[in-house]
C-alpha positions in Angstrom: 0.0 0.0 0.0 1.5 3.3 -1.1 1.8 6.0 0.9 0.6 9.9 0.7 3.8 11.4 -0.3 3.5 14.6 1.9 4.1 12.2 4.7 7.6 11.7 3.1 7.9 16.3 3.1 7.8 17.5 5.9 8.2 21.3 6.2 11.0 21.2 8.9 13.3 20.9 6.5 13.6 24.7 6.0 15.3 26.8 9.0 13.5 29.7 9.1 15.0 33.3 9.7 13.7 36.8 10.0 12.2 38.7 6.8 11.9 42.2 8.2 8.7 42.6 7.4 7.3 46.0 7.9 5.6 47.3 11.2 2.5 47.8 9.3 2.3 44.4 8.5 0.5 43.3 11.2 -2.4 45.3 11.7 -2.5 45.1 8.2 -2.7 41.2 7.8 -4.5 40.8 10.7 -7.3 43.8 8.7 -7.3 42.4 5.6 -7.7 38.9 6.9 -10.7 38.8 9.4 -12.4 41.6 6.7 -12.2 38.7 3.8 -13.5 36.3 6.1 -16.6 38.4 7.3 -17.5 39.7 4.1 -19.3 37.0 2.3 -22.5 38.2 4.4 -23.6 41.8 4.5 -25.0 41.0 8.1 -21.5 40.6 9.0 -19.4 42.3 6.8 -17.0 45.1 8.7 -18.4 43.3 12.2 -14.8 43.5 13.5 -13.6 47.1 12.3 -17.0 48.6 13.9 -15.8 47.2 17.0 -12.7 47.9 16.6 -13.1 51.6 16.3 -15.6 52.0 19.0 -13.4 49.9 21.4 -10.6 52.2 20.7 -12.6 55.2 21.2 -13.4 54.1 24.5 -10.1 53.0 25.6 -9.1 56.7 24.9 -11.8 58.0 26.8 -10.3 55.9 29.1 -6.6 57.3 28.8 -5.6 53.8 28.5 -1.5 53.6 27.3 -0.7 53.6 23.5 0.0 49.5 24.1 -2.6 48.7 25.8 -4.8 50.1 23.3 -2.5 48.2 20.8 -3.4 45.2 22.4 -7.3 46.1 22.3 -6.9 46.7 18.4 -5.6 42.9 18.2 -8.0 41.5 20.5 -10.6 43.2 19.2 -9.6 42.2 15.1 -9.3 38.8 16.4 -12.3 38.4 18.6 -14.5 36.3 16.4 -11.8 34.3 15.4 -13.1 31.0 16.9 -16.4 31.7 14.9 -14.9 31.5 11.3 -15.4 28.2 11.0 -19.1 28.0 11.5 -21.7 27.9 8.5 -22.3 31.5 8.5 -20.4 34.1 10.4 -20.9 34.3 14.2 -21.9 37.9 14.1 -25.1 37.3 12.1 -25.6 34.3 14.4 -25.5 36.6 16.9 -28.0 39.4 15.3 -30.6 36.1 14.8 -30.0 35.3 19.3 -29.0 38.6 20.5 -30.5 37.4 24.1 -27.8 35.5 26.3 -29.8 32.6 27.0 -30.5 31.9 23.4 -26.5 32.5 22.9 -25.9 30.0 25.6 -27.8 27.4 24.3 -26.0 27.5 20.9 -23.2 25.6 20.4 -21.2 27.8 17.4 -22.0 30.9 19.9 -20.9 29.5 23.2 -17.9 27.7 22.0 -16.5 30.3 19.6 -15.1 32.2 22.7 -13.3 28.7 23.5 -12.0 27.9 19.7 -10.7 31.3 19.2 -8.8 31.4 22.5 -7.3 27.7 21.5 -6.3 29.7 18.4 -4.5 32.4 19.3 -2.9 30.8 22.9 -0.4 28.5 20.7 1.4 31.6 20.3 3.2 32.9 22.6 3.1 36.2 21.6 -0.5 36.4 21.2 -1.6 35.2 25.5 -2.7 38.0 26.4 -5.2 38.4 23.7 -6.1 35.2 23.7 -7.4 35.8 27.5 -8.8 38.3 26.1 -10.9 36.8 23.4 -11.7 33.8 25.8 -13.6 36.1 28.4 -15.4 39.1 26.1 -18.6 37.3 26.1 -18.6 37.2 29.8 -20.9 39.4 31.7 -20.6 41.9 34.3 -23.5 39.9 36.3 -21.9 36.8 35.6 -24.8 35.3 33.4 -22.1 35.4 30.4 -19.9 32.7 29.2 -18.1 30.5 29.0 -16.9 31.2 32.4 -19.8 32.4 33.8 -17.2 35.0 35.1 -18.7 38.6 37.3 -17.5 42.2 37.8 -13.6 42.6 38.0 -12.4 39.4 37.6 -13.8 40.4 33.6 -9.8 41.8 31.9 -10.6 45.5 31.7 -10.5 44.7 27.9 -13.0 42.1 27.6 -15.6 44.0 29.6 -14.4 47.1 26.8 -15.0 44.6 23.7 -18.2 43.4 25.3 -19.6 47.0 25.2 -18.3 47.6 21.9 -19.8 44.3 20.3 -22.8 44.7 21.6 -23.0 48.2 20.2 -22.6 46.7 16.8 -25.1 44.3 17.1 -27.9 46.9 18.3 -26.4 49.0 15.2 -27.5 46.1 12.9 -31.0 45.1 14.5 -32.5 48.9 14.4 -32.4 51.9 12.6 -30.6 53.8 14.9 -30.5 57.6 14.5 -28.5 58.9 17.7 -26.8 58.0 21.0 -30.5 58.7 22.5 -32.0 55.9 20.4 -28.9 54.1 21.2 -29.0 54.4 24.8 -32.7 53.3 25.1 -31.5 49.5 23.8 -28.8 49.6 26.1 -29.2 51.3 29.0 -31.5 48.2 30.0 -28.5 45.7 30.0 -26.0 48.7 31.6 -24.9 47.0 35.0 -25.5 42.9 34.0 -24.3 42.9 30.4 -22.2 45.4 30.7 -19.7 47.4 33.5 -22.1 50.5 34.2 -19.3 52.7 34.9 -17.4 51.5 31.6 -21.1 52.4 29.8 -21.6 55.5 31.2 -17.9 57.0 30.1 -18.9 54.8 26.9 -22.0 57.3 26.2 -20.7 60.0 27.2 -17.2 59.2 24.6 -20.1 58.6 21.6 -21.7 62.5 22.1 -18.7 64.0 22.9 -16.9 62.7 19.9 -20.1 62.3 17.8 -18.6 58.8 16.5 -21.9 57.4 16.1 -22.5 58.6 12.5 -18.9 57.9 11.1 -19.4 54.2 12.4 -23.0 53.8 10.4 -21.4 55.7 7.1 -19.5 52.6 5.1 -16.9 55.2 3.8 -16.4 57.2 6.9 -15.5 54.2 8.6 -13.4 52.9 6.8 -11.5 56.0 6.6 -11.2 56.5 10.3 -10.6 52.8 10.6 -7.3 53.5 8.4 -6.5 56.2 10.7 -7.0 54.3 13.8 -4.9 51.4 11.9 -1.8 53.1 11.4 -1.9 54.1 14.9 -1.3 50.1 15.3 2.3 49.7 13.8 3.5 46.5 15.4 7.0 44.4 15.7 6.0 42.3 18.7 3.0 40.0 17.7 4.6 38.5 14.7 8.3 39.6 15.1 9.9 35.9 14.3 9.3 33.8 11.3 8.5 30.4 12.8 5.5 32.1 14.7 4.1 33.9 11.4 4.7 30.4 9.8 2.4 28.9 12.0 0.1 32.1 12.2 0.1 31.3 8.1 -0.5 27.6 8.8 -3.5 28.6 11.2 -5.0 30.8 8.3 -4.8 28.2 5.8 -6.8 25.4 7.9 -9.5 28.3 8.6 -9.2 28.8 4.9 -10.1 25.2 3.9 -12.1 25.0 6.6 -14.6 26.8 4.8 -14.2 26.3 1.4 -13.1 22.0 0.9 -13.7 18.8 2.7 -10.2 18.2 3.3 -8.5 20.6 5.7 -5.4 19.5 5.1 -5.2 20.9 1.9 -3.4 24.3 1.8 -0.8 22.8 4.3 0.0 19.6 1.7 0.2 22.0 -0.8 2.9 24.3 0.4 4.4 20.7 1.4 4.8 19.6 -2.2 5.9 23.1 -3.4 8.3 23.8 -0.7 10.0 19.9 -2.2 10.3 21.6 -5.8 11.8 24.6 -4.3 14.2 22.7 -2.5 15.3 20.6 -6.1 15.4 23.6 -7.6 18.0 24.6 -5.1 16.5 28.0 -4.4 17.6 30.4 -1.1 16.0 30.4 1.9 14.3 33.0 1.8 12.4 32.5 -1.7 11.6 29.1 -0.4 9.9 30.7 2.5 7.9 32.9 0.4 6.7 29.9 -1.7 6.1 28.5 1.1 3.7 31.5 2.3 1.9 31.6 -0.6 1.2 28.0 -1.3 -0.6 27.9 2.5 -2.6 31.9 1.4 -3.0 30.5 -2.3 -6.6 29.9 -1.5 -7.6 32.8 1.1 -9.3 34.5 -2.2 -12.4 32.0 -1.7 -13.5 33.1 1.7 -14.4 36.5 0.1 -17.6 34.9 -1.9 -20.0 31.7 -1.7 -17.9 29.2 -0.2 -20.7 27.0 -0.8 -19.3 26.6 -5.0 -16.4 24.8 -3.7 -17.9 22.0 -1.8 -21.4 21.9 -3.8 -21.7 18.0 -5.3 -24.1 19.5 -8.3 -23.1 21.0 -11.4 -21.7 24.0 -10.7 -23.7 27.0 -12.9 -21.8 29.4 -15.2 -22.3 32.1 -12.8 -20.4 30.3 -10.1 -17.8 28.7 -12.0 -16.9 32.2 -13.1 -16.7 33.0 -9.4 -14.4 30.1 -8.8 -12.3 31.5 -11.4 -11.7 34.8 -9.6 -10.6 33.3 -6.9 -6.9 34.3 -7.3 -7.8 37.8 -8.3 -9.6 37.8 -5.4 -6.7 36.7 -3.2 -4.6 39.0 -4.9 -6.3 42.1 -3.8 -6.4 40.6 -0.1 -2.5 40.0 0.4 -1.6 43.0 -1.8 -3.3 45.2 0.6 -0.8 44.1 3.3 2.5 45.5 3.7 5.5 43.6 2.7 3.1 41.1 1.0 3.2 42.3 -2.5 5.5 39.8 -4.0 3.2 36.8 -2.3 -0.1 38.4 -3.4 1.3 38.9 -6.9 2.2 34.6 -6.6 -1.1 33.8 -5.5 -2.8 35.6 -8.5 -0.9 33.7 -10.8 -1.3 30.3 -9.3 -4.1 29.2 -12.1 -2.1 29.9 -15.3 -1.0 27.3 -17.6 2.1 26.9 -19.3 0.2 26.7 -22.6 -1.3 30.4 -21.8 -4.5 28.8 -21.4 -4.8 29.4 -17.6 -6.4 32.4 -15.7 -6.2 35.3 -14.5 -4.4 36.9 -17.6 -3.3 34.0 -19.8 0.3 34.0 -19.2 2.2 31.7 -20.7 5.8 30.0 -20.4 8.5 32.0 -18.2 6.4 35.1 -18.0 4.5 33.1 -15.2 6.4 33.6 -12.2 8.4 30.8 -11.1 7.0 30.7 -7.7 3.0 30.4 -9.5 4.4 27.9 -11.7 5.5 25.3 -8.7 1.7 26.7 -6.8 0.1 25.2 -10.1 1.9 21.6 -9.8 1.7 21.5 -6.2 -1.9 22.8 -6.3 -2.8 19.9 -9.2 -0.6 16.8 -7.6 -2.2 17.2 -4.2 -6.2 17.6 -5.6 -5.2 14.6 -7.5 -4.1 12.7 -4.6 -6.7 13.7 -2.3 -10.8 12.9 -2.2 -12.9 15.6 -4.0 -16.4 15.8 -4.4 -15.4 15.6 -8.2 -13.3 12.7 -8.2 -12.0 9.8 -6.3 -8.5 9.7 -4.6 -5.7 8.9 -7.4 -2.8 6.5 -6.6 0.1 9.3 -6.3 1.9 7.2 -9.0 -1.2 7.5 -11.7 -1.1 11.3 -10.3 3.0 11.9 -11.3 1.7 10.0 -15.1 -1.3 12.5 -15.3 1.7 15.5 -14.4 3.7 14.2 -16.8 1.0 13.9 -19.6 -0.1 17.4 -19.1 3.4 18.9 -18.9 4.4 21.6 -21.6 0.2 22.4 -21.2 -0.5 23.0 -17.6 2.9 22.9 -16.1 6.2 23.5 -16.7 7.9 20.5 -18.1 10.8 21.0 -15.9 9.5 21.0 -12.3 7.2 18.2 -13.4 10.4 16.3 -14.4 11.5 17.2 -10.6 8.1 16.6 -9.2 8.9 13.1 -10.7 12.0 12.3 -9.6 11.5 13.5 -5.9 8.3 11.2 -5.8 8.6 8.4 -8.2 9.2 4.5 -6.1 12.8 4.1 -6.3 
């Protein structure tokens, strides 16, 4: 019985070292990110970046230090994290139970608290806001979860974020048209949903400030949510390779979380291409980014229907052309990130053909960029040799013929030739 061949790659093989990425790269990344993941439903879309800004407005009213509010703007991105991986995203869960009770009794809603702190608490930069995420459903009468935790022993910023995503959530349910209207929906949880006191500075930040109609205008948000972003320039959080590595790794198995039956998939991918790289005897640090882009070469289908990639009927035109935009899609994700540029522009080439038959833009030969052209073998050898709704799992030795009668069409004769050699039975 053959075996998978990523169980003969292993990624350890590359020692990783620092890239220097820029400080912006991490709000950036972190932005970008969560705002692809919540924008497939208009219920949900910009969720995190409402509650971002109104979080930091508070913490200001507060006087709270520049790193402390730093570490808000993280936990606060991150918050929902746990609740990607549910059929729709947690925030419009939440605007369907907004009552406590209802919350409790819903599995997605209580545990995504509890998945998003398991997240975030493998790295050890990241602790703190994984306590963080872990307790800002918890309220200040203890009736929250999933601690069932009361007054105080709430983190200062949990009890911040639960004001602030409540807020949002009001926002969404009613046409609200001042801090008055506001105020009557949640002065009546003021004192067990939320810390009074914390409220009370809360209301008075949203008049003083007049915030309130920048956060319900799409474009004024945004804008201010750029200003408050740049305020956010970090070197802490993902300041050594191996833990942006994994941070990568983690976004890939939310990635095909969502959009495949395998969840493996990304993470065998950037397997096989990182073993081309290697026989091509490429540096370390081009490796790496092959690397990076073969586990975010698929982030560009959490911006639509996920539902097109797992659907067992024919797919319509409509959607396939949807499937097709995928990279573009990606592209415009990572290229909005600081010191991602050369990745995005990878990722939006992983779908071209040798031939120039593939997509985006038809490229053909050695005006695809290397790093694309190993994506589209790695991308092809690893569907093959996994179960799709479309097909059955191939031997990995009928999957190296179909590379090899395909080559000088869909991939590049030579890394298929290397492909080959690295996997054929000696």
């Amino acid at each position: 019985m053959t075996r998978h061949p990523s169980s003969r790659a292993r990624l350890t093989l590359v020692s990783l070292h620092d890239l220097n990425l820029p400080a912006a790269f991490a709000p950036d990344f972190v932005s970008e990110l969560i705002a692809a993941f919540e924008r497939e439903g208009a219920q949900a879309g910009n969720h995190s970046t409402r509650v971002a800004l109104l979080a930091h407005a508070l913490a200001e009213e507060l006087q709270l230090p520049h790193e402390t509010r730093k570490e808000l703007f993280f936990a606060t991105m991150l918050h929902d994290i746990g609740g990607i991986g549910t059929e729709t995203h947690i925030a419009r869960k939440l605007t369907e139970i907004p009552d406590v009770f209802g919350q409790k009794s819903d599995f997605e809603i209580f545990m995504h608290p509890v998945r998003g702190y398991a997240i975030l608490n493998r790295f050890p930069t990241l602790r703190k806001i994984a306590e963080i995420v872990y307790t800002h459903h918890e309220h200040y009468d203890g009736a929250g979860f999933p601690q069932g935790l009361r007054e105080n022993d709430i983190p200062l910023l949990a009890r911040i974020i639960r004001v602030a995503d409540t807020t949002d959530i009001i926002l969404r349910l009613h046409d609200i048209r001042g801090t008055i209207d506001l105020d009557g929906f949640l002065n009546i949880v003021s004192g067990e949903e939320f810390d009074p006191a914390l409220y009370e500075k809360f209301l008075a930040m949203l008049e003083r400030t007049g915030l309130l109609p920048v956060i319900l205008d799409e474009k004024a948000s945004r804008e201010r949510f750029r200003e408050v972003k740049a305020l956010m320039r970090d070197q802490y959080y993902f300041a050594a390779s191996d833990s942006l590595n994994r941070f990568f790794e983690t976004v890939a198995a939310l990635v095909d979380n969502v959009t495949t039956l395998d969840k493996q998939h990304s993470r065998r991918v950037a397997e096989f291409a990182e073993q081309i790289a290697l026989a091509l005897s490429l540096d370390q640090n081009q490796i790496l980014q092959i690397r990076w882009a073969a586990l975010l070469h698929d982030v560009g289908k959490v911006t639509g229907n996920r539902a097109i990639y797992v659907k067992s009927d024919k797919l319509s035109d409509i959607e396939w052309r949807a499937i097709r935009n995928h990279p573009e899609r990606g592209y415009e994700v990572l290229n909005a990130v600081s010191g991602m540029q050369e990745i995005a522009f990878y990722v939006l080439h992983h779908h071209e053909n040798f031939d120039g038959s593939g997509y985006p833009e038809g490229l053909a030969g050695e005006k695809i960029p290397l790093a694309s052209r190993i994506l589209r073998v790695a991308d092809a050898f690893e569907a093959m040799t996994s179960e799709r709704i479309y097909h059955h799992k191939r031997d990995w030795q009928m999957a190296l013929r179909e590379l090899r009668e395909n080559a000088g069409r869909q991939f590049d004769p030579r890394l298929v030739d290397l492909t080959v050699t690295a996997y054929q039975i000696r």
